[in-house]
N, C-alpha and C positions, 0 to 999 in steps of 0.2 A: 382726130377725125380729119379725112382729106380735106384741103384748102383752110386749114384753121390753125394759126401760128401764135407763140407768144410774142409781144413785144420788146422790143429791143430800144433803152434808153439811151441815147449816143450821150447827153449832157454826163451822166452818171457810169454808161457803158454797162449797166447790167440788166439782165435779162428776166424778164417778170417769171418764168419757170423757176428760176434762180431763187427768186425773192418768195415766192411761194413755200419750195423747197425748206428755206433758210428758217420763217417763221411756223413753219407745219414741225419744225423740229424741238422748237419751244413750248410747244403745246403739248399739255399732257394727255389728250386726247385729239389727234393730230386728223386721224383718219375723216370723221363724220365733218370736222370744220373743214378741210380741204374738199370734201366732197361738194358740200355748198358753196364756199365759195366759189368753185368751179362752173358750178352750176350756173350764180347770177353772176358770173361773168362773160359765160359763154353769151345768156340772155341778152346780155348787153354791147356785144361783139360789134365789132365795124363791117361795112358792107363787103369789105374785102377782107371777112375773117380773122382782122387781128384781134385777138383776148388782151385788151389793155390795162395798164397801169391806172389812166383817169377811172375804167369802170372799177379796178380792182380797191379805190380811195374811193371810191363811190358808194360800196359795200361798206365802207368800216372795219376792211383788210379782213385777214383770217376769222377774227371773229365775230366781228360784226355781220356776216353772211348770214350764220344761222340765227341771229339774233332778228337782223331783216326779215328773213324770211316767216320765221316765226308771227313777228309782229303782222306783218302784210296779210299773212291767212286767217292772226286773230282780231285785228281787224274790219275783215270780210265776216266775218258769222252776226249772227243777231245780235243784239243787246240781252237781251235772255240769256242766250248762252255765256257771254264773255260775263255774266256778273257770280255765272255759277267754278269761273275761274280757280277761288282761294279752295273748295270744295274739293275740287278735282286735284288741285296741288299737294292739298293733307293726304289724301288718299295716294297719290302717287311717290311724292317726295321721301326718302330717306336720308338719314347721313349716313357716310362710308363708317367703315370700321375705323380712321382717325379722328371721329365725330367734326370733321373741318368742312371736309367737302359732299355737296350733295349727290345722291344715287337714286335711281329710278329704281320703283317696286310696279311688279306688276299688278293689274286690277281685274278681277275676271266684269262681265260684263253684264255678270247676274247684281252682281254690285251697286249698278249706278241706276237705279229705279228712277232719276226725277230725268224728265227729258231732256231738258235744256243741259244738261251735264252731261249727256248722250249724245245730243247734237254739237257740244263742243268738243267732247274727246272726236267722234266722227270725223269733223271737221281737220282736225291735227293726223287722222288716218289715212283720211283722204289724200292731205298733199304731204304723204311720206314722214310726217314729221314724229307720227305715230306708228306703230306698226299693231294688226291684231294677227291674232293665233289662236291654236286651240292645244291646249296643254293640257294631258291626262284627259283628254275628253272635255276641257271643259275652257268656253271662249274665251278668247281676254284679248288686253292690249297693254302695251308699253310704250315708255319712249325710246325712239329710234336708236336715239344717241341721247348718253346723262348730259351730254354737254350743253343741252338746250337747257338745264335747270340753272349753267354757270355760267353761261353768255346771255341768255334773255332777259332784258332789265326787269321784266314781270316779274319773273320766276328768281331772280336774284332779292330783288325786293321782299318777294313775300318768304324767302327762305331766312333773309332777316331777321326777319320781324319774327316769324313763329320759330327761330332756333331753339328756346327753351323747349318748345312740345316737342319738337322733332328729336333733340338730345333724352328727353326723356323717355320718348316710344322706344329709339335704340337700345337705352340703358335698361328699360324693362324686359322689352325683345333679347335683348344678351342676356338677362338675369335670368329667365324664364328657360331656355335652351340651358343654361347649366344646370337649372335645377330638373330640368328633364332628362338631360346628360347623369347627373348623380341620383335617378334614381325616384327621383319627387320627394325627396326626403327636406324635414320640413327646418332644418337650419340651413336650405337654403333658398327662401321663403324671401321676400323683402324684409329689410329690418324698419323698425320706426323712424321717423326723421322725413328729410328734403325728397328720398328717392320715394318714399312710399305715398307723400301725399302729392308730388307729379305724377304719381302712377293711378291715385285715385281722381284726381283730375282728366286721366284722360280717359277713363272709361267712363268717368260722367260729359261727358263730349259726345254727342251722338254724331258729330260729325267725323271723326276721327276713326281711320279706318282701322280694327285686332283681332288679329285672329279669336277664334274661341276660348282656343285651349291660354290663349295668355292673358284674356279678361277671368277666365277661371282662376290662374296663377295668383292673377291680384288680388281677386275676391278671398282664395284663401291666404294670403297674406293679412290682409286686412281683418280677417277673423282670428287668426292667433293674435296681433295688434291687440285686438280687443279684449281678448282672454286674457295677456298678460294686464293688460291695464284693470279689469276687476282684480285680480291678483292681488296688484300693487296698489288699488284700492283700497281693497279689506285690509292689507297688510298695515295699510298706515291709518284705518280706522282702529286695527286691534292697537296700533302704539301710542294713538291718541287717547282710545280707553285706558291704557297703562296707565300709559302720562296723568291723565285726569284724575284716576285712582291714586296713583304716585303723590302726583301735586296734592290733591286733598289731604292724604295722611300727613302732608308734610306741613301745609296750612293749619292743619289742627297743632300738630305737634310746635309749630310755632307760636300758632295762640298759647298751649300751654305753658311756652317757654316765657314767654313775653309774661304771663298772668303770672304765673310763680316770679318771676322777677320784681314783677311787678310788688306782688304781696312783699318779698325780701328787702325792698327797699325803703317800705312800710315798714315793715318790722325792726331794721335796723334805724330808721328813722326816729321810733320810741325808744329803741337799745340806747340809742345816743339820749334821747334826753332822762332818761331815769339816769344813766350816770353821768348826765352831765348836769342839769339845770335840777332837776330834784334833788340828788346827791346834794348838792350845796345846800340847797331850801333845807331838808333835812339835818344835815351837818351841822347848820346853824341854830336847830331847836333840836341839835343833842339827840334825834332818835337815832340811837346807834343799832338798836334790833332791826328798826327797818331797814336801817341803811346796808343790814348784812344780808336781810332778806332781798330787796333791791339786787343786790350783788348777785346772789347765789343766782337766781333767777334770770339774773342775763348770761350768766355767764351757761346754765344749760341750754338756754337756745342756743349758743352761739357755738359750744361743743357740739348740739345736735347736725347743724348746718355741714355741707359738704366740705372739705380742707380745701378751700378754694386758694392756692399759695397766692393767683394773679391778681385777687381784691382786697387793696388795700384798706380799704375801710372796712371788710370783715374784720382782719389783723388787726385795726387798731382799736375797734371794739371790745376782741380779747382779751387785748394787752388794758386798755382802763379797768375791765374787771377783773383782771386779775392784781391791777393797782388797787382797787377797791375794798375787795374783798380783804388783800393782806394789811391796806390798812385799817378796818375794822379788829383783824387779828390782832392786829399791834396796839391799837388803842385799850386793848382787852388782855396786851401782855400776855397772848396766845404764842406756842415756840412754834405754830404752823405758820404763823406769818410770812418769817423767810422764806417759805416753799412757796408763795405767792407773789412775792415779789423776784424772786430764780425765775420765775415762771413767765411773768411779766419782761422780764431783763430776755431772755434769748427768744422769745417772739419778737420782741424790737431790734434786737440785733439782727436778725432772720430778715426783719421787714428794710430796715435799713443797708444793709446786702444789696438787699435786689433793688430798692429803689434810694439810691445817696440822697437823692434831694428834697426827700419827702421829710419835710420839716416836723412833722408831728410827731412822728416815728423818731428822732433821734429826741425829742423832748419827752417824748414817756421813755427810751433807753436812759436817760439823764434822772427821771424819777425814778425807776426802778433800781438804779446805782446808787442813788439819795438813801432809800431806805433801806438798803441791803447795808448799807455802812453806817447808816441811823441805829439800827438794832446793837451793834456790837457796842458802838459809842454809848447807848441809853445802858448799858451794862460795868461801864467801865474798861470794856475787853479791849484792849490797844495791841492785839498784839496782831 
């Protein structure tokens, strides 16, 4: 404009054009800050038109103008209005496509139903800091320049603090356009997890401004969510019914195992004393029929029993009746003897095999050797 000059710093030798120039070039949106600053430096100009260096420090340089300005006009509005601030910011605010920096969305003007958030977008229209229009037929307004959401301490502040909403309206908004892009097909739907319960967060927000079509998006996100989880519901009640069925048979058949063991240890328990403590009682009042009956008789339960090779107390139960028995044989100069005490003799070799240290075992292999060499001797047979 005629009669209006930049200042010239002779201490420094540079020229406020200069220095405008220089910092407008560092800024990633250069245009809309140089414009205001511009602006409240002209405002501030000396009587003989110089645009100086003191007003241009006075501003808070390039970017402090529109921050100034900003503040100065909000301000001026009611209290009413500036508290309906954070409202008007959800609604306006986005993040860019690097979810870093924020971006202005425009708001049509059917939108803002409560007044005081009427009278403050106005207010920001008013002194250019806003702009309205009418798009497709239908009014609205924006901000002038995004730069006002990264220079105004308000507006820096509140994009802060609500970053997580604002990254997640993005990431639903991009989710939502692909799955509209492919088609609405429903694997690409939100999946379960972090994105889908910030996306069910932000439709329970009345404050928060979505389009229809992507609170639809969510909704049926949120319903296949649901489907699959009765799915994998049932799925894990039918494996708990398994399981329960499973386990039960398996608890029963454990009791049974346990009881029959139980009875076996019983039984082998009297096995032991008929040939051990009766056997003697007997022996020594000479009833040799019983003491063969005794014998016979353990020695069929104990054939009956499984070949258990692992238990050595079956084995040496055996092996005594079949000492038993063949010495009844022998006392009765029976020639079936010997095959009783053969019999006895490689059970305890068997049992002594597999366990060396089992002391009982090699002392019935030592009586079964006793009377295997007993017989030949009580004959005379030396050979």
């Amino acid at each position: 404009a005629a009669g209006l000059r930049f200042e010239h710093d002779e201490t420094t030798s540079l020229r406020l054009d200069d220095v405008l120039r220089d910092d407008a070039v560092s800024q990633p949106q250069s245009l809309p800050l140089l414009q205001h600053a511009l602006l409240e430096i002209y405002q501030r100009r000396s009587v003989a038109g110089v645009l100086s260096f003191e007003a241009y420090r006075a501003i808070g340089g390039l970017e402090g103008a529109l921050a100034q300005r900003a503040e100065m006009i909000f301000g001026g509005l009611p209290a009413s209005a500036q508290r309906r601030l954070p409202e008007l910011l959800r609604a306006m605010v986005a993040l860019g496509p690097d979810e870093t920096l924020p971006v202005g969305r425009r708001l049509a003007w059917a939108d803002v139903a409560d007044a005081d958030t009427r009278a403050l977008a106005q207010g920001f229209v008013e002194h250019r800091l806003f702009v309205s229009d009418l798009t497709g037929g239908v009014p609205g307004f924006a901000a002038a320049h995004e730069s006002l959401f990264r220079n105004w301490p308000r507006a820096q502040d509140w994009v802060a603090e609500n970053r997580r909403l604002l990254l997640a309206r993005a990431r639903v908004t991009a989710a939502h356009q692909r799955w509209r892009d492919e088609g609405r097909r429903r694997d690409f739907l939100l999946p379960p997890g972090t994105q889908l319960e910030d996306a069910r967060a932000l439709i329970q927000d009345r404050h928060v401004s979505l389009d229809a079509d992507v609170r639809r998006y969510v909704d049926e996100s949120i319903a296949r969510w649901r489907r699959q989880r009765r799915v994998r519901y049932a799925a894990v009640v039918a494996v708990l019914v398994l399981g329960l069925a499973a386990g039960t048979a398996g608890v029963i058949a454990a009791l049974a195992r346990a009881e029959a063991d139980q009875r076996r240890v019983q039984a082998e328990g009297l096995i032991g004393f008929m040939l051990g403590e009766l056997t003697e009682r007997l022996r020594e009042l000479g009833k040799l029929d019983v003491l063969d009956s005794v014998g016979n008789e353990a020695m069929r339960y104990l054939v009956s029993l499984p070949q258990d090779d692992g238990n050595a107390t079956t084995q040496l139960l055996r092996i005594r009746a079949s000492r038993q028995i063949g010495e009844i044989r022998l006392s009765r100069a029976e020639a079936t003897a010997a095959d009783s005490f053969a019999h006895a003799r490689d059970l305890a070799e068997n049992l002594t095999e597999r366990e060396p240290r089992n002391a009982e075992a090699w002392i019935e292999l030592g009586n079964a050797a006793f009377y295997l060499a007993q017989i030949p001797f009580q004959k005379n047979d030396y050979a």
